[in-house]
N, C-alpha and C positions, 0 to 999 in steps of 0.2 A: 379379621376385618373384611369388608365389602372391596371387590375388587376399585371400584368407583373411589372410595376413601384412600387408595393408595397412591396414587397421582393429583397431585392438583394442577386445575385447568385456568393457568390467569388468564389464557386468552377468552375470555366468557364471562368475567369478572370485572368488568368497567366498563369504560366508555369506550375505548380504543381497542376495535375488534375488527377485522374482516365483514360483515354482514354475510349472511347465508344469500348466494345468485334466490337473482327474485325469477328464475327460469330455470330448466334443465339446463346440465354443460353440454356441449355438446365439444367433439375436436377434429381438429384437420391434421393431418400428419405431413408435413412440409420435405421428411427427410429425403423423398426420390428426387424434388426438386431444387429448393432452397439449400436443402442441407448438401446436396451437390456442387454448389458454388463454393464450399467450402476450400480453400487453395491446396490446403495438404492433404486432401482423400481422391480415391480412384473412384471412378466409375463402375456399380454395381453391375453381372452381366445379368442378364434377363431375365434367366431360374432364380437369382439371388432376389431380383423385385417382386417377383413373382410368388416368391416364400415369404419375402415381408410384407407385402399384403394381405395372406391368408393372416398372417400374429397380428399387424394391426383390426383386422377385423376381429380376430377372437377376441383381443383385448376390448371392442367394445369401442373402438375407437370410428368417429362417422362417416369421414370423409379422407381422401387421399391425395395431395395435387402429387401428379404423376410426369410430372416433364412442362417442357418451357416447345410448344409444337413449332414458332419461330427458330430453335435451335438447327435444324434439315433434316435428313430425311430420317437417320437412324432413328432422333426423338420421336418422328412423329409415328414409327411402325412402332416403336416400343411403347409410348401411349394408346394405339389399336388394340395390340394385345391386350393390354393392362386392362383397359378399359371394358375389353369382353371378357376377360378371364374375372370379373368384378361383379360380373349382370348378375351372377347368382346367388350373391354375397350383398349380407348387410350396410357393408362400405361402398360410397360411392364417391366416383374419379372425380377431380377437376383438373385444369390447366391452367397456366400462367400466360396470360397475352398482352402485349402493350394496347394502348387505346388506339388499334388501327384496324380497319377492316381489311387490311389484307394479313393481318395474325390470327384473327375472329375467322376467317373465310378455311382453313385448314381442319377444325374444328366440326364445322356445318358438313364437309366433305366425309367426316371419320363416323357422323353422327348419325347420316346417311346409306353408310357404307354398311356398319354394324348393328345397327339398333340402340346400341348403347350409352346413355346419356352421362353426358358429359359437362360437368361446371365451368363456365369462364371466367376465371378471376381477371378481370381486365385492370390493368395498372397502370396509372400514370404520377409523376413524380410532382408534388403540390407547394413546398415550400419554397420562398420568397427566395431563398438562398441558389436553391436548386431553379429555379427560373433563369435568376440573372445567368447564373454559371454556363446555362444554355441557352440564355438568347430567345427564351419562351414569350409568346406573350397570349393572356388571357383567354382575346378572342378567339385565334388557333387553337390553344387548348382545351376550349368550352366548345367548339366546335368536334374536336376528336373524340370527345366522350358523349357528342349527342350521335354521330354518326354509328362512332364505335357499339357502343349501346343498343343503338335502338337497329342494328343490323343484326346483334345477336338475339335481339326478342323479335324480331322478324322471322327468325329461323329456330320461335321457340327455344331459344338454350336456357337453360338458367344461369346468372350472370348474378356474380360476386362486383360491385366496385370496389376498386381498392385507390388510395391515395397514397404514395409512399411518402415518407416524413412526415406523416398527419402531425404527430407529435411538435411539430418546429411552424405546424402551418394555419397562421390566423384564422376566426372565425367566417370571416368576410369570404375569404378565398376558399374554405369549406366547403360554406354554403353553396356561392356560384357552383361550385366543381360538383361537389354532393346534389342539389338540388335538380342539377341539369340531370344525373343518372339517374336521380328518384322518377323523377317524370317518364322519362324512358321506358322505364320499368325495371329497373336494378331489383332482383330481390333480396343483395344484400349490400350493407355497405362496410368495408374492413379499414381500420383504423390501422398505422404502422408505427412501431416504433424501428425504424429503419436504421438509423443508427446509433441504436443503444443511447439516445440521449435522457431518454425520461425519469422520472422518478414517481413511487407511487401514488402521492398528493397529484403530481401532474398528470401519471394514468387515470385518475378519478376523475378531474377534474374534466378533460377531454371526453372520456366516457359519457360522463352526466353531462354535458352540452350537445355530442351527437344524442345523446338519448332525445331531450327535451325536443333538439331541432326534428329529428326525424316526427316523434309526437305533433309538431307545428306542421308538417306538412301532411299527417292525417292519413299518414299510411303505415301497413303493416308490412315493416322492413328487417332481417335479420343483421345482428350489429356484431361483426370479427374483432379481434386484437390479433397482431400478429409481431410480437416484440422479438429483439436481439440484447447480445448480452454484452456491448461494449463496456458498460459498465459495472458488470457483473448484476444486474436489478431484473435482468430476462426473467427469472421466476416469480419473484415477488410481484413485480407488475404487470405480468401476467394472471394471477390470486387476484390482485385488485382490480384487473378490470372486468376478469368475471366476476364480483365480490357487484360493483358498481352496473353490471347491466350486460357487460359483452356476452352471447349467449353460444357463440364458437369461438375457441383459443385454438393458436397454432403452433405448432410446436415439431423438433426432428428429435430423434436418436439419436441418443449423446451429447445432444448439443451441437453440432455441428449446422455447420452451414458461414456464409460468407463473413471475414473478419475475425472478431471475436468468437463469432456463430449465434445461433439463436435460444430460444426459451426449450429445455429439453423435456420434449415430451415425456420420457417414462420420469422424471421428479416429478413434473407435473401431473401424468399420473396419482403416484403415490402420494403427493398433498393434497389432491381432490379427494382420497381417498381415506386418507387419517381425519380430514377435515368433513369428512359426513355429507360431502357433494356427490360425490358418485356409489354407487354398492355394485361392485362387480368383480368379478374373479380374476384375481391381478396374477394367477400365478405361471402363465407362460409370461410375464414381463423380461425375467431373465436371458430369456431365450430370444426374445426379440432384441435386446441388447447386444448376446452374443451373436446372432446374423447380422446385426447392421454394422458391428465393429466388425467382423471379418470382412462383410461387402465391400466396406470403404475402404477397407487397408487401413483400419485407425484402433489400436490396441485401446485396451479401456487402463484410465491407467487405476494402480492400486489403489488409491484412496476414494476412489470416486466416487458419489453417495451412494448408499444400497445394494448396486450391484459390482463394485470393484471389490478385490480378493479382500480385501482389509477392514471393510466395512464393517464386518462383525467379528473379527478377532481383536484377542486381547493377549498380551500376556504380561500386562503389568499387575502385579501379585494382590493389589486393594480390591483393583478392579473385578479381577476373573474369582476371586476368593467370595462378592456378592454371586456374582454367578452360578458358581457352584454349590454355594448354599442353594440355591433358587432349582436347581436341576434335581440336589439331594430331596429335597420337599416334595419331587415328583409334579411339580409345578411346573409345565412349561410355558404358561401363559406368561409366570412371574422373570422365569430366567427369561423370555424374550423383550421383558419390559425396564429390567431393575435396573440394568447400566445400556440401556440402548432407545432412543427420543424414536426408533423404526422398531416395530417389531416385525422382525424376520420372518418368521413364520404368515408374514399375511402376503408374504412375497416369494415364498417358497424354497425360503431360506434356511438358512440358522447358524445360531452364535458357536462360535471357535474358542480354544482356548488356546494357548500355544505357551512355549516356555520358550523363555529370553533371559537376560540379565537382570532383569526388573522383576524379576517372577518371583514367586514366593512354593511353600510346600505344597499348598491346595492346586498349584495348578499341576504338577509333578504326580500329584497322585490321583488328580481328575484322567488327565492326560492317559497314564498308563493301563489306570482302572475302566477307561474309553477301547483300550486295546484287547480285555481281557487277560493284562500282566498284573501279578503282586503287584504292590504297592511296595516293596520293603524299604526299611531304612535306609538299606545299603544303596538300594537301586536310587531312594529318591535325592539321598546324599551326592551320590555321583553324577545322576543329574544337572544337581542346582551346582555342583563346583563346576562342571563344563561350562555351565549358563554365564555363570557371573563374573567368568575369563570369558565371553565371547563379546563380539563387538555387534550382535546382533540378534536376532530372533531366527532359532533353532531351528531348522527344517525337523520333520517327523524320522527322519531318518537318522538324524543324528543322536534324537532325544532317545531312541531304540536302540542305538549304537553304545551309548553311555550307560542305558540302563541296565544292558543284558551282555554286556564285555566288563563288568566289574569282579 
C-alpha cells in the first residue's frame, strides 16, 4: 500500500477543521520572560540565555521577549547583552513594558547605547473586572497608551500593543484602547488570554472581530495571541487563533510561566509542524528543551509529550509486538508511525521498547537482539518470569541481568 492509504486523516474530511493561517506563522518565544514568572523555577544565569537564544533561533523561531527592563538593573544589563548578542542572528529581542513612559524611556537608552533594535510589547490590563479591582478609569488609561505609544514611535521603536485579559474584554473598550494605539502607530496589536479563561470558539471568535476591526481602520497591523493554560486549552487555542488570523503566537519551554503557565512553545512547535504550517528542521527541539529545564531548575517530567523519557517507550507486549513487526520490515517510516500520533524521528528521536510485566516474547527478543545477544529460549523465558513478578518496567540492566545469569 501507498504510504498516504495507511493513515486516515478525519481532520480534512468535513466541515470541522482548523483552516490553513491565511499568512505565515510567525513566533515569539516568552520563556526568558513570562515563562520566568513562573513560582516554582529559578532564574536562568546569562550563558544559559544566551544558549537558549542561539536554539531558538536555529529552531526557526522569530522573535524573543528577553526580560521585563522595569524589573532593575540586572534585567536591564541582561536584556543589553541579549539584545547585541541577537544583532547577528535571525531572532530578534523584544521587552515587556507597562503603558508608561517612564518603562518605554530604559529601552530608547539600550537602543541608543547599542544599535540594537529592540520591540516594546507595551501592556496594559483591559477587562472590566481588572479596572474596578484597580480603581482604573478609561480616560487615565486612554491617556497611557496615547502618551505611552506614541513616545515609543517618537524614538522609532517598534511597538507590540498588548491588552492583558483581551479574552474577558468587551468590544467597546477594545476599540477605545486598540484604536487609540492604532493611530499612534502601534505596529502590532496582541490579543491575551491572561488567565487561561478562553476556549477555542471564543479564540475564533475574538480573533475575527480584532481582525475585521483592525481592517476598519485601514491599516496594516500585525495581530499576536498570547494564551496560558489555566484551563489546560493553552495549545489548542493557540492552533485556533493562528488557524483564524493571528499571524505571531507565543509561546515558553515547557510550558512554564505564571500559574498554571502558558501555551508551550516546543508542542506548538510540533503541531505546526505535523499540521503542514511551518517546514523546518525541528531536530535541535530536544536540546532546547533539555537547556530550558536545566536553566529553570524544572525536570521534564516522564510523560510529557514528545520529549519526556516515556513518550516513545512501550512495553506492553500488543503494542511493542506492531512495532517490531514495523522495525523487521526494515521500515522505519512504519515503526515510527504504527502505534505513535508523533513520529519520532522528525524530532530526532525514536521508539523504545522495554520489558515490563505487560510484555510479551517479541519484546524480549527485540530487546536482546537490539543488544547483539541470542535470543534463546532459555534467555527469553527467564526474562519474561522476572517481568511478570515485577511491579514495574525493567531497567536494561536488569533485563541483562536475567538473561545472561540463567
Amino acid at each position: 500500500m501507498e504510504r498516504h492509504e495507511l493513515i486516515y486523516d478525519w481532520e480534512h474530511r468535513g466541515p470541522h477543521q482548523l483552516p490553513t493561517p491565511p499568512a505565515p506563522v510567525q513566533l515569539d518565544d516568552e520563556t526568558l520572560r513570562d515563562g520566568l514568572q513562573c513560582p516554582s523555577v529559578q532564574e536562568p544565569s546569562l550563558d544559559q540565555k544566551i544558549r537558549l537564544v542561539h536554539l531558538m533561533d536555529d529552531l526557526g523561531i522569530d522573535t524573543a521577549d528577553i526580560g521585563l527592563p522595569g524589573a532593575g538593573t540586572n534585567a536591564r544589563e541582561h536584556i543589553r547583552i541579549l539584545a547585541e548578542e541577537m544583532r547577528p542572528l535571525n531572532i530578534t529581542p523584544n521587552v515587556a513594558c507597562r503603558t508608561l513612559v517612564s518603562d518605554i524611556e530604559p529601552v530608547v537608552e539600550m537602543v541608543q547605547q547599542t544599535g540594537a533594535p529592540i520591540e516594546v510589547c507595551a501592556f496594559i490590563g483591559s477587562s472590566p473586572i481588572r479596572m474596578y479591582a484597580e480603581d482604573w478609569d478609561m480616560k487615565r488609561m486612554t491617556q497611557n497608551v496615547r502618551d505611552s505609544v506614541g513616545f515609543a514611535k517618537k524614538h522609532d521603536l517598534p511597538l507590540m500593543f498588548v491588552t492583558e485579559d483581551t479574552v474577558r474584554t468587551p468590544p467597546e473598550i477594545l476599540a477605545t484602547l486598540c484604536g487609540v494605539a492604532i493611530d499612534e502607530g502601534a505596529n502590532r496589536i496582541c490579543m491575551c488570554d491572561t488567565v487561561g479563561a478562553a476556549t477555542p470558539a471564543g479564540t475564533r471568535n475574538l480573533v475575527e472581530w480584532m481582525r475585521s476591526f483592525i481592517e476598519f481602520k485601514g491599516v496594516h497591523v500585525g495581530l499576536d495571541w498570547h494564551g496560558h493554560r489555566d484551563r489546560g486549552l493553552g495549545l489548542i487555542n493557540t492552533l485556533a487563533a493562528i488557524s483564524s488570523g493571528a499571524s505571531r503566537a507565543h509561546g515558553c519551554a515547557l510550558g512554564i510561566g505564571e500559574r498554571a503557565g502558558n501555551t508551550e512553545m516546543d508542542l506548538l512547535l510540533v503541531n505546526l509542524k505535523l499540521a503542514g504550517w511551518i517546514d523546518r528542521d525541528l531536530k535541535k527541539l530536544g536540546e532546547y528543551m533539555r537547556l530550558a529545564a536545566e536553566a529553570v531548575d524544572r525536570p521534564m517530567r516522564h510523560e510529557y509529550p514528545v520529549f519526556g523519557e516515556d513518550a516513545f517507550e512501550t512495553a506492553t507486549g500488543v503494542h511493542a509486538a506492531a512495532v517490531v513487526k514495523a522495525f523487521r520490515k526494515g521500515d522505519h517510516w512504519l515503526a515510527n508511525r504504527v502505534y505513535s500520533g508523533v513520529p519520532a524521528d522528525e524530532f530526532g528521536l525514536e521508539q523504545k521498547i522495554s520489558v515490563g510485566p505487560m510484555s510479551g516474547k517479541s519484546n524480549v527478543v527485540y530487546f536482546l537482539e537490539r543488544r547483539g545477544i541470542e535470543a534463546t529460549d532459555t534467555r527469553v523465558a527467564a526474562v519474561l518470569d522476572f517481568a511478570k513478578n515485577s511491579d514495574r518496567i525493567l531497567s536494561d540492566a536488569e533485563v541483562l541481568e536475567a538473561a545472561l545469569h540463567t
